[in-house]
C-alpha positions in Angstrom: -81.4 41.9 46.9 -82.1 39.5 43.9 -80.5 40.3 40.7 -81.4 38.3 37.3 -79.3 39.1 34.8 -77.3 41.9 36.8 -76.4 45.4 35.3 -77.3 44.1 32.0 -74.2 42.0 31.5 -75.2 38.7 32.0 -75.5 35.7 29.9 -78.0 33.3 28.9 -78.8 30.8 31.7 -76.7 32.6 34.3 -78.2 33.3 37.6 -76.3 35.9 40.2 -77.5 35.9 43.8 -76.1 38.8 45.6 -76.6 39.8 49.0 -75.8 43.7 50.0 -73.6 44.2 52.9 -72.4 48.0 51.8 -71.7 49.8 48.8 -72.1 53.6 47.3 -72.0 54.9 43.6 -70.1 58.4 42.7 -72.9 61.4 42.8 -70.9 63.4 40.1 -69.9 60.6 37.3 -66.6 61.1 35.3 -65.2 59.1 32.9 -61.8 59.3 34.9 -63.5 58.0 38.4 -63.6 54.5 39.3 -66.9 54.1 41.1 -66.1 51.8 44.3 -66.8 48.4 44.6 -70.0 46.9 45.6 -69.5 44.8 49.1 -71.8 41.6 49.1 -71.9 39.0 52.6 -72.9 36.1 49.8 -72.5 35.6 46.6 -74.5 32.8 44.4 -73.4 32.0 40.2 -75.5 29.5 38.6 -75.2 28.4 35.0 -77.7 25.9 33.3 -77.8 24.1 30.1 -79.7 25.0 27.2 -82.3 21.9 28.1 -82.5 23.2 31.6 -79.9 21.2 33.2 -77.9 22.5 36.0 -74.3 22.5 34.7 -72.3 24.5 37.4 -73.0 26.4 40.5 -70.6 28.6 42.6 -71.1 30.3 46.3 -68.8 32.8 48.1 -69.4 34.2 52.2 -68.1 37.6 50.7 -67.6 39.1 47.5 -66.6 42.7 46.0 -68.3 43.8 42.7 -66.4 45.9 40.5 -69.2 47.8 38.2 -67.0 49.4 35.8 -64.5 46.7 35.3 -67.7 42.9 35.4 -65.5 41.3 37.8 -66.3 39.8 41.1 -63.7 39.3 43.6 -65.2 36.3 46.0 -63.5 34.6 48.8 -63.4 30.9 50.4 -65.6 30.3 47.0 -67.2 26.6 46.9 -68.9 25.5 43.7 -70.1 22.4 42.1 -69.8 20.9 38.5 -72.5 18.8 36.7 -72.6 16.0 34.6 -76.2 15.3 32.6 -77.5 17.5 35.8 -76.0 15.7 38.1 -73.0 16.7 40.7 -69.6 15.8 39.6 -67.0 17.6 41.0 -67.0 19.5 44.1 -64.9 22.6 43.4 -63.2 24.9 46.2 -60.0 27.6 46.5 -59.1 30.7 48.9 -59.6 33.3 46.4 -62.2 33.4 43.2 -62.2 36.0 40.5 -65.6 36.2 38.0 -64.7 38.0 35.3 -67.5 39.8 32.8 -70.2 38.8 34.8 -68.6 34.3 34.5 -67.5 34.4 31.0 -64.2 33.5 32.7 -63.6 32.7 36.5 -59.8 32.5 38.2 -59.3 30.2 41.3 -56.3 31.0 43.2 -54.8 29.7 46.1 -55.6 25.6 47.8 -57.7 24.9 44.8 -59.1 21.6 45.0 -61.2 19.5 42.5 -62.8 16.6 44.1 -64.5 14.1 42.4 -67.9 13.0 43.6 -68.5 9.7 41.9 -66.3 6.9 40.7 -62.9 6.7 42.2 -63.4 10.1 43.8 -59.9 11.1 42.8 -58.6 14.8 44.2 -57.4 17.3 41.7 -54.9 19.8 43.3 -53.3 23.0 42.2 -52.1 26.4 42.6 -54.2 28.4 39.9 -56.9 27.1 38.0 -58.7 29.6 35.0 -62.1 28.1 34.4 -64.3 29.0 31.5 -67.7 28.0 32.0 -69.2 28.1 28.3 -66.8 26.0 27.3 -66.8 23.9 29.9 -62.7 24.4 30.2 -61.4 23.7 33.8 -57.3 24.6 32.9 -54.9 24.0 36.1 -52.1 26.1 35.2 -49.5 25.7 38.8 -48.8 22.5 40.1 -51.3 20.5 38.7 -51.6 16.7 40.5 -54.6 14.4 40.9 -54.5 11.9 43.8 -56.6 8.8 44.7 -55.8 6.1 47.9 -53.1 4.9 46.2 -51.4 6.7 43.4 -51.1 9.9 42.5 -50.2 11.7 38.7 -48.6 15.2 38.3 -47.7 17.6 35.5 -46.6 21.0 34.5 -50.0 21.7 33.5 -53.4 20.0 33.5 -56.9 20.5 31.9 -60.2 19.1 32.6 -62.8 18.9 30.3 -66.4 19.2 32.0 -68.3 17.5 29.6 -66.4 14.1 29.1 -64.3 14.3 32.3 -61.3 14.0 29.6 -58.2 14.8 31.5 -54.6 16.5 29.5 -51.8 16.2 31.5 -49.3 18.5 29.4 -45.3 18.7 29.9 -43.3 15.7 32.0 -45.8 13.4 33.2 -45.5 11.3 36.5 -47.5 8.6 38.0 -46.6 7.5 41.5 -48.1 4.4 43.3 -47.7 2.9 46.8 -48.6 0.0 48.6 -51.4 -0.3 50.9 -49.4 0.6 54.3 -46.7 2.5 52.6 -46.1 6.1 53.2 -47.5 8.3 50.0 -44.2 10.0 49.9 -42.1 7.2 49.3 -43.9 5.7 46.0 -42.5 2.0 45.3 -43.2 2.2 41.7 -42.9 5.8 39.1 -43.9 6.3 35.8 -42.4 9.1 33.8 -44.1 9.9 30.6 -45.1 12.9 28.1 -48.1 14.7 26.6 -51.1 12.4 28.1 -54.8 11.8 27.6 -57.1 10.0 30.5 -60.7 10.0 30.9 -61.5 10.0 34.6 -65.1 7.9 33.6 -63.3 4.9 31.7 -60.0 5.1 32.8 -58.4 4.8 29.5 -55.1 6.5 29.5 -52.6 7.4 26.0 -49.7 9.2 26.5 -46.6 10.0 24.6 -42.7 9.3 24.9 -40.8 8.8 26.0 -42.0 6.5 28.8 -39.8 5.5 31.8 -41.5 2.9 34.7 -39.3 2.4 37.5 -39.8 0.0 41.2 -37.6 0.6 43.8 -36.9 -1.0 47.7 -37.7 1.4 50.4 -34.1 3.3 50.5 -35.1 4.1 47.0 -32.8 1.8 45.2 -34.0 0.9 41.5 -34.9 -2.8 41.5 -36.3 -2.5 37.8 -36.7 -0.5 35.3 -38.8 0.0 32.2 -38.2 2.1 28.8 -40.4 2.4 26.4 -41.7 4.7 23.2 -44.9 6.0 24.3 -48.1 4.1 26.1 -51.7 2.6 25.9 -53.7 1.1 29.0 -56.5 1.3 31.4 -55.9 2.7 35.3 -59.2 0.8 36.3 -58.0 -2.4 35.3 -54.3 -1.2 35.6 -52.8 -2.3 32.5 -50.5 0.2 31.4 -48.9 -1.4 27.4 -45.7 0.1 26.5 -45.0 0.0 22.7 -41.8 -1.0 21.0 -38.6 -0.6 21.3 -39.5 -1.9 24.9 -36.0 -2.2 27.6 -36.2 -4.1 31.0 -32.8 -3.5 33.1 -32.5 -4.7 36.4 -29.8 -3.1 37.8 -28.3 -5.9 40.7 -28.3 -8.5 38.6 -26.6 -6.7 35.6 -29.5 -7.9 33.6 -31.1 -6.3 30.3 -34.2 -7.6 28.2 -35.2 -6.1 25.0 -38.9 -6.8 24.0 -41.7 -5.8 21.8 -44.9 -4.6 23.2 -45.1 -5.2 26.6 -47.8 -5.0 29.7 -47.1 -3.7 32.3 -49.9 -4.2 35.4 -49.1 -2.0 38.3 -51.6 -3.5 40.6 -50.0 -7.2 40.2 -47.2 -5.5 39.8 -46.6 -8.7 36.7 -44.7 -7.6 33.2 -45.6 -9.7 30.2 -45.2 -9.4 26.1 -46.4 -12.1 23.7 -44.0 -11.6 21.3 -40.4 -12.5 21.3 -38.1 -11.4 23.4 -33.8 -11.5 24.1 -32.4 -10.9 27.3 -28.9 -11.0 28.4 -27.4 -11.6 31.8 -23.9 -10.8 32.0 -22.1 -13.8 29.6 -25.9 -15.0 28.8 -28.4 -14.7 26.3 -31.6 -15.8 26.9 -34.4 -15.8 24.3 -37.8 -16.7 24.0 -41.4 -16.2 22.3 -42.8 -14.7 25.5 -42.3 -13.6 29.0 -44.3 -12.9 32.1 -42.1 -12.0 35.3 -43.7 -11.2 38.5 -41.8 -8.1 40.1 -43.1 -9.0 43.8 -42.0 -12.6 43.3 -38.5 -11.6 41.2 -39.4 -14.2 39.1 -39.9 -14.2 35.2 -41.4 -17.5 33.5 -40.1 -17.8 29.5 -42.5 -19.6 27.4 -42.5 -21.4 24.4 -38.9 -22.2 22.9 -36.9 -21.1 25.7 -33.7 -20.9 24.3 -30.3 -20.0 26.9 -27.0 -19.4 25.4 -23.8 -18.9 27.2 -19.7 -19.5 26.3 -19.4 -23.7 25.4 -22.8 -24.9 25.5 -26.4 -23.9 25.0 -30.0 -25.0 26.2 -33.5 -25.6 24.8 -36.6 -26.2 26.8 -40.1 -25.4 26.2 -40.5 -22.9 29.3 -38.0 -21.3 31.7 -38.3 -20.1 34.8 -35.5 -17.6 37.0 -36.0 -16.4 40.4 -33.3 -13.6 40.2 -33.7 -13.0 44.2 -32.4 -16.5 44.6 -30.6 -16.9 41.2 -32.1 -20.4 40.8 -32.8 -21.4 36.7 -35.0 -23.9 36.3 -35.7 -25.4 32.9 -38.6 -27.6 31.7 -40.1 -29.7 29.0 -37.9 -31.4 26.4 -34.5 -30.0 27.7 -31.8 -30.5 25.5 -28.4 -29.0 27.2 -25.5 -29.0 24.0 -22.2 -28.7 25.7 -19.0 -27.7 22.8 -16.8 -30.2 24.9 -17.1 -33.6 23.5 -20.1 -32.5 21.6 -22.0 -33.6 24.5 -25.9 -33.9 24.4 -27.8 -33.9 27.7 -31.8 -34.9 26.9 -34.2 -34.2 30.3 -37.5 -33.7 31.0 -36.4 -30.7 33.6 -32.5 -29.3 34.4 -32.1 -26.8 37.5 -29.7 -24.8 37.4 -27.9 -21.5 39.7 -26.2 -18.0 38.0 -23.0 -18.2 39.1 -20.1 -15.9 38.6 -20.1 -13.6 36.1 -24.1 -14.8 35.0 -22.9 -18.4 34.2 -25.9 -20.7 34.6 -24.4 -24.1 36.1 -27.1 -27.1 35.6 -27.7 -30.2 37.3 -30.5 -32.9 37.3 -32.5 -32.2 40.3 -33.9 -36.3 39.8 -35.7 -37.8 37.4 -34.4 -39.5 34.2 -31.3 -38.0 32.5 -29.8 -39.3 29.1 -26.3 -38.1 27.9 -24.2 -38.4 24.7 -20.3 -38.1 24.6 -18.3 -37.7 21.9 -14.7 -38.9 22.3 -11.6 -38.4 19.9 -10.4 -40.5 17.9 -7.5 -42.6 19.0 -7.0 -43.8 15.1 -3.2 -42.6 14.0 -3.6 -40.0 11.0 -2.9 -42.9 8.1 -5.4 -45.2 9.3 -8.8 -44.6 7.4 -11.6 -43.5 10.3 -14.6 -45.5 11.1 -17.2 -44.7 12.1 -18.0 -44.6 15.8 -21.2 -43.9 17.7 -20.7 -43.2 21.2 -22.9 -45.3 23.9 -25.5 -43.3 25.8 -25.0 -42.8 29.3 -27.7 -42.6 31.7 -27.6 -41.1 34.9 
């Protein structure tokens, strides 16, 4: 049996396909008797726009209609969203209520969400309440979307139909993995607030505060990230966290504090164009920007590198540490300024190794080296000084 517009409860554009299996009405109608529910062996919704569009469809092997009450209990229900009348999501669960004839349908159970286009991410969750008109898909229990290799969870989540816009309410985390890893050990998280991604462009806002973290396989922190909230693109995977920005690494008893900063997790490479101060135990390193290549544990410093520790300093135009190997290597008009003997120490490149404590040793790894030496005077205090200008020494 073919019903259009069903019982006289149905709205504009809806379709209801419903096959009879069994069913009976009271002969002696009473406002305090529940007539029992109509048993169909299919069930069929279909909504379409107002310019004729298919927007969403939804089947069901069996369903129970409730006269009295519009609502259609439906099981193993399988349904399909549209996009400008074409399929977009594939939508499934164990249980399905319609409630007032789809002004309002509840998914219970494995409900699942899968994309049909693009990066054909999975949506997940326990409960999801779905209100067709508006277009509303709302994931109230356990909310998580998951693609080959990441995967993003909140306390709640809701999809909007029409733009594919995607708010992830309450503490928001984004988990990645490498290739060959296994999904439930992620190598890099991302904790952040209230966030906003469109599942078309991949754009992506959300609020503080923002944590990133990268750890080894026992699940030791290698880096981490703070930030105030975050801008960026999952496509391209720049994720840019916004001032006040803090980089600890925890081994090295290293801290840098940075303005805006870019954070790719696909590269798995941190960078800020602005300046920067890090500090490294009994150093202080600055600079006017910084790109440092987590997979490499290297960070390159460039444009006035400048590295400060107890009894001398160092200027260079970039720096380079490797804090896997400790190894400091500094190029491009080096001048090392040493308090002892108001040494000078003029090189086109000084290497140097973090030491005890975060003390940078340097050395001359070849090449052309020019040092100045200051002496004390060996006048006696009533003799008038001279002047003395101390002889360059070249190694």
């Amino acid at each position: 049996m073919t019903l259009t517009k069903a019982f006289g409860h149905l709205r504009g554009g809806l379709l209801i396909t419903l096959l009879l299996l069994t069913g009976c009405v009271s002969e002696k109608p009473t406002s305090t008797v529940q007539s029992p529910p109509f048993v169909f062996r299919s069930l069929k919704l279909e909504q379409k726009t107002k310019q004729g569009l298919m927007d969403w469809s939804l089947n069901s092997p069996e369903a129970r209609y409730e006269l009295n009450r519009r609502l259609v209990r439906a099981r193993q229900p399988v349904g399909v969203l549209y996009r400008k009348g074409k399929p977009s999501f594939r939508v499934q669960s164990d249980l399905a209520l319609v409630v007032n004839d789809g002004e309002q349908i509840l998914l219970e159970g494995d409900v699942r969400l899968q994309q049909l286009n693009g990066s054909n991410l999975l949506i997940q969750g326990d409960r999801l309440r779905w209100r067709p008109q508006q277009g509303i898909l709302l994931i109230e229990q356990r909310p998580r979307a998951t693609d080959k290799q990441s995967r993003i969870s909140a306390s709640e989540a809701q999809l909007l139909q029409t733009t594919n816009d995607l708010t992830l309410k309450g503490v928001v985390r984004l988990e990645r993995w490498s290739e060959d890893s296994d999904p439930s050990k992620p190598d890099t998280t991302l904790r952040t607030g209230l966030a906003q991604w469109n599942l078309d462009s991949g754009l992506l806002n959300a609020e503080g505060p923002v944590l990133a973290q990268r750890r080894d396989q026992e699940g030791t922190v290698l880096e981490q990230l703070q930030g105030m909230s975050l801008q960026g693109n999952t496509q391209v995977g720049d994720l840019m966290v916004m001032a006040p920005v803090i980089v600890q690494m925890p081994r090295q008893k290293g801290i840098l504090k940075a303005q805006d900063t870019t954070w790719n997790f696909r590269t798995q490479i941190v960078r800020s164009d602005q300046p920067f101060e890090a500090e490294l135990d009994r150093t202080r390193i600055f600079g006017k920007a910084f790109q440092a290549e987590l997979n490499d544990n290297t960070v390159l410093i460039n444009g006035d590198c400048r590295i400060e520790q107890p009894g001398e300093a160092l200027d260079a135009t970039t720096c380079r540490w490797n804090w896997g190997t400790e190894e400091v290597l500094a190029e491009g008009n080096v001048l090392l300024k040493r308090d002892a003997n108001d040494q000078l120490t003029r090189a086109s490149k000084l290497a140097g190794q973090v030491g005890e404590k975060g003390r940078i040793t340097f050395t001359a790894p070849g090449g052309k080296v020019e040092s100045q030496v200051r002496f004390p005077s060996d006048q006696s205090e009533d003799e008038s000084p001279r002047p003395r200008k101390s002889a360059p020494v070249e190694f």
